[in-house]
C-alpha positions, -999 to 999 in steps of 0.1 A, spaced: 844 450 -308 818 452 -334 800 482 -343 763 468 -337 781 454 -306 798 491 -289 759 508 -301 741 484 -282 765 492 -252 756 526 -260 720 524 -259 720 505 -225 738 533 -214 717 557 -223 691 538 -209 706 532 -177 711 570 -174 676 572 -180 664 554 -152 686 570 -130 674 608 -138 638 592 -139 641 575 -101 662 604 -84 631 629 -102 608 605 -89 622 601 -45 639 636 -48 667 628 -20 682 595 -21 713 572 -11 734 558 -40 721 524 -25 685 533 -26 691 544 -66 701 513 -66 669 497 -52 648 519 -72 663 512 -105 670 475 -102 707 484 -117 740 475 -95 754 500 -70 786 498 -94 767 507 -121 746 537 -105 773 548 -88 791 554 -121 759 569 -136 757 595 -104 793 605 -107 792 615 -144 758 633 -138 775 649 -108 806 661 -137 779 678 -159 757 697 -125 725 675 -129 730 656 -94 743 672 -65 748 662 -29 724 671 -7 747 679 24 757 673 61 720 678 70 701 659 44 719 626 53 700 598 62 703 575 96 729 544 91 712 514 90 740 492 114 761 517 127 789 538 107 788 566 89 754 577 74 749 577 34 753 608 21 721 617 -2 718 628 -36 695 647 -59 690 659 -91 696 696 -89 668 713 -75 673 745 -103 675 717 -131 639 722 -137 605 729 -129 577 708 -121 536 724 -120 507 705 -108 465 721 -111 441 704 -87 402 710 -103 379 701 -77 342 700 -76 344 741 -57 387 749 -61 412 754 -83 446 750 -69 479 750 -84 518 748 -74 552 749 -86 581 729 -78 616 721 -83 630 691 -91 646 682 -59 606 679 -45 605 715 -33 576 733 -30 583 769 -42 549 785 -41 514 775 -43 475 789 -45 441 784 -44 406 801 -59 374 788 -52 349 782 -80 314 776 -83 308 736 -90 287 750 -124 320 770 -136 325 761 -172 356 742 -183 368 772 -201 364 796 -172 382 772 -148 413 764 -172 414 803 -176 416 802 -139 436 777 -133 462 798 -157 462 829 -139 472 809 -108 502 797 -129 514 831 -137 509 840 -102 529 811 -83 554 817 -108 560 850 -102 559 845 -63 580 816 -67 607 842 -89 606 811 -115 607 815 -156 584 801 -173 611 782 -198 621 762 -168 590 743 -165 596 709 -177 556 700 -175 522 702 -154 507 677 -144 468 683 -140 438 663 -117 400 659 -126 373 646 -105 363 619 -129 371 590 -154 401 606 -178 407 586 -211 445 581 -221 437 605 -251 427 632 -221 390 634 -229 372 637 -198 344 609 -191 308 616 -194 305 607 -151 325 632 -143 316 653 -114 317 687 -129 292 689 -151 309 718 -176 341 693 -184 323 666 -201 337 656 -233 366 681 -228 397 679 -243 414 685 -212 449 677 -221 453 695 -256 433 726 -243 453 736 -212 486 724 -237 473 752 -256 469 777 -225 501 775 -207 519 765 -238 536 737 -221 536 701 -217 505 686 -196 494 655 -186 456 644 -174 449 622 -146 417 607 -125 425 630 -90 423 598 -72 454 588 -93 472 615 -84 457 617 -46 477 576 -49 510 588 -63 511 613 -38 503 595 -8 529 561 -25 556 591 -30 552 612 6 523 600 26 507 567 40 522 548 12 554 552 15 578 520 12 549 501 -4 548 487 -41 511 480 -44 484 500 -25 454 520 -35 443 553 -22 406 556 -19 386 591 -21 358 594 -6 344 627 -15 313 644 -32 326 615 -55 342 578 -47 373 569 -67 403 548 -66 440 550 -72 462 524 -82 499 518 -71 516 481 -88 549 471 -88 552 510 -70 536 527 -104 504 544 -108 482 520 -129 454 536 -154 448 506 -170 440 500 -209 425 534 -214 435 550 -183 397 547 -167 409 521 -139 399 526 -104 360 536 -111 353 519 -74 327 543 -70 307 526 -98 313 491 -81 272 479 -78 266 475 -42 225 470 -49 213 463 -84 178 481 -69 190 510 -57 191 547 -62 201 555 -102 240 568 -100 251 600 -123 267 568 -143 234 561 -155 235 526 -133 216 517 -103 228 509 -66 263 525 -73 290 529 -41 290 566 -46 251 565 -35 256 556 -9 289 570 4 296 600 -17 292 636 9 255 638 -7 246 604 5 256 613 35 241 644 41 208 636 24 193 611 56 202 636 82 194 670 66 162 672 77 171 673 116 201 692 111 195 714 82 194 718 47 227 735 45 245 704 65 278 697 49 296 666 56 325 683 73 298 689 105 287 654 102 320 644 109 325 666 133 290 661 156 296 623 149 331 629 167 314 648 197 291 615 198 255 623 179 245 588 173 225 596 139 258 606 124 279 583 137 248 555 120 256 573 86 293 570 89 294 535 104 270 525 74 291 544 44 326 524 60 304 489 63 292 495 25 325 512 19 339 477 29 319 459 3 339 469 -26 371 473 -8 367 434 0 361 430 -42 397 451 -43 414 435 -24 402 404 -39 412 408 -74 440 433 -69 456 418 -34 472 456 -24 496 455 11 479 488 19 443 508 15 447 544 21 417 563 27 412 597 20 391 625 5 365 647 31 346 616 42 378 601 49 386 622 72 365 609 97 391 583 107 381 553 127 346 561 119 350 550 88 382 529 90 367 506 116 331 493 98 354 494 69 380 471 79 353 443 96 336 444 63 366 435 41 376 410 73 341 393 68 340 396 28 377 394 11 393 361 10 412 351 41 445 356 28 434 385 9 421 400 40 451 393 60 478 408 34 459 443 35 463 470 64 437 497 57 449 532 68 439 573 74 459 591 44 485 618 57 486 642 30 450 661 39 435 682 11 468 691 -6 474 647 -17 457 655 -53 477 690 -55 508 674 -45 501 639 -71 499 664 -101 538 676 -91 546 639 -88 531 630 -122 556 654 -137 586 640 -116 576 610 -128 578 614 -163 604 638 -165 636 622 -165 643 622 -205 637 658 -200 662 670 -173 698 663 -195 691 693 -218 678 723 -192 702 748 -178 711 751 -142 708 779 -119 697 775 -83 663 781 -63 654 769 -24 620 761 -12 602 740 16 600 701 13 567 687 -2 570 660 26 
């Protein structure tokens, strides 16, 4: 064999090894089979890849317990995962009044999280400094080392550029024109990477929650803010500059209100928690949040349920522009406003019914999210998984337990 010929075999080795590490750090447990799936490679090949990783302690089987149902009879397959003390994995959740953070291993285990409230004016600096002080203190619950921590994966209300400069419509006022990425790189003196929080809400949700099993999806957030997340080919999509998803800036009337964005009639005016909250203030108060609107909407007020029915038809609108040009098997909505369910879900789904294509309309199912307040928490851990499969070979081994983020 020829030299160029036996390096080339090399490098597909190493490159097969690569995907591998990167899918098992991606599902956490998995058959040899669904590897298989996951990676595109031959069960042969995986199999191979598995047993030599299994040699050197980075995979380990997951036990009598952890083994999933047969799917025609027989014996079960017996699961696999990296090895849950191979590593560390950190996510930080900024939100428009929190800070949360947690810390993982690489089997998907949640070893210790926390959360501080912040005022929505708290400058970028004071919140990072926040957010680090929560690191120190998850670690330390969580009896983790620092070195172990292979990288942290971090969420923003907002449009985040691939460079990690937040966007000038982002909801917290005191981030604009941050260097997000370098600056907490600088704090916790580790590996970060910046995402949209409706990104990571997506991952999450594809990973552990309403999205499971499906390659293309988005997660809508309907919040203080609207956003989108975007799962292809069962990978989150930025986009060019890592800015895609903006649905909240779709134009639903070119005469409307003016939008934070600077443009007029934008989604987010009309179903962001403010433009909720704004037509029925008056009768209920001034200091009406949109969790009560929900709430008296469910115990049948029929001013709130107008607002929420309205927000899902308008809601609907751009979903039907989505669906449209991006033709996802699955919507999943979430955020605060989303958690008014059927309230929102129903108006939503007639509008996209009357607006998307026929086919369009017909491919899409259009669904609650699962994963609650914790979906952009729990993306930011995923983000590392995702990316951290060239790092795994070279960290130590040692052995931790924790609860499953599922």
């Amino acid at each position: 064999m020829r030299r160029g010929e036996s390096g080339s075999l090399g490098s597909l080795r190493r490159s097969n090894r690569a995907r591998v590490v990167g899918a098992l750090s991606a599902l956490g447990q998995s058959s040899r089979a669904g590897v298989a799936r996951e990676t595109g490679l031959s069960r042969t090949t995986v199999s191979s890849i598995v047993s030599e990783l299994q040699d050197e302690g980075l995979v380990v089987e997951v036990g009598e317990n952890g083994t999933a149902p047969a799917s025609s009879g027989g014996r079960p397959p017996t699961l696999i995962s990296l090895d849950p003390s191979a590593g560390l994995a950190a996510g930080i959740d900024f939100g428009k009044t929190h800070v949360s953070v947690a810390v993982a291993d690489l089997a998907h285990n949640v070893l210790s999280e926390a959360r501080r409230e912040l005022d929505e004016q708290t400058p970028a600096t004071v919140a990072m400094a926040a957010a680090d002080e929560l690191f120190g203190t998850v670690l330390d619950e969580a009896d983790a080392d620092r070195a172990r921590v292979v990288g942290v994966g971090m969420g923003l209300p907002g449009p985040i550029h691939r460079s990690g400069l937040v966007g000038s419509s982002a909801i917290l006022p005191g981030w604009v024109g941050v260097s997000a990425e370098a600056d907490m790189e600088a704090r916790l003196r580790l590996p970060v990477r910046v995402r949209n929080d409706a990104d990571l809400g997506a991952l999450a949700e594809h990973r552990w929650g309403a999205g499971r099993g499906c390659s293309s999806m988005a997660y809508l957030k309907l919040a203080t803010g609207v956003g989108a997340g975007l799962i292809m080919h069962s990978r989150l999509w930025g986009g060019e500059g890592g800015t895609a998803g903006e649905i909240g800036h779709t134009t639903i009337d070119e005469t409307g209100q003016i939008c934070r964005c600077g443009n007029r009639g934008c989604l987010e005016t009309f179903v962001g928690a403010p433009a909720i909250v704004e037509p029925l203030a008056q009768r209920l108060g001034d200091d009406l949040a949109v969790e009560r609107v929900i709430e008296l909407a469910q115990e049948g007020d029929p001013g709130c349920r107008r607002v929420l029915e309205d927000a899902g038809r308008r809601t609907g609108i751009a979903v039907a522009n989505l669906c449209n040009l991006f033709n996802p098997a699955r919507i999943v909505v979430g955020g605060t406003v989303g958690t008014a369910g059927e309230l929102i879900l129903a108006p939503l789904r007639d509008a996209v019914r009357l607006r998307a294509i026929p086919s369009a309309a017909e491919d899409v199912e259009i669904v609650s999210a699962e994963l609650g307040e914790r979906a952009e928490l729990l993306g930011a851990v995923a983000l590392v998984l995702q990316e951290a499969s060239l790092a795994v070979p070279g960290l130590e081994s040692g052995r931790t337990s924790g609860k499953q983020v599922s």
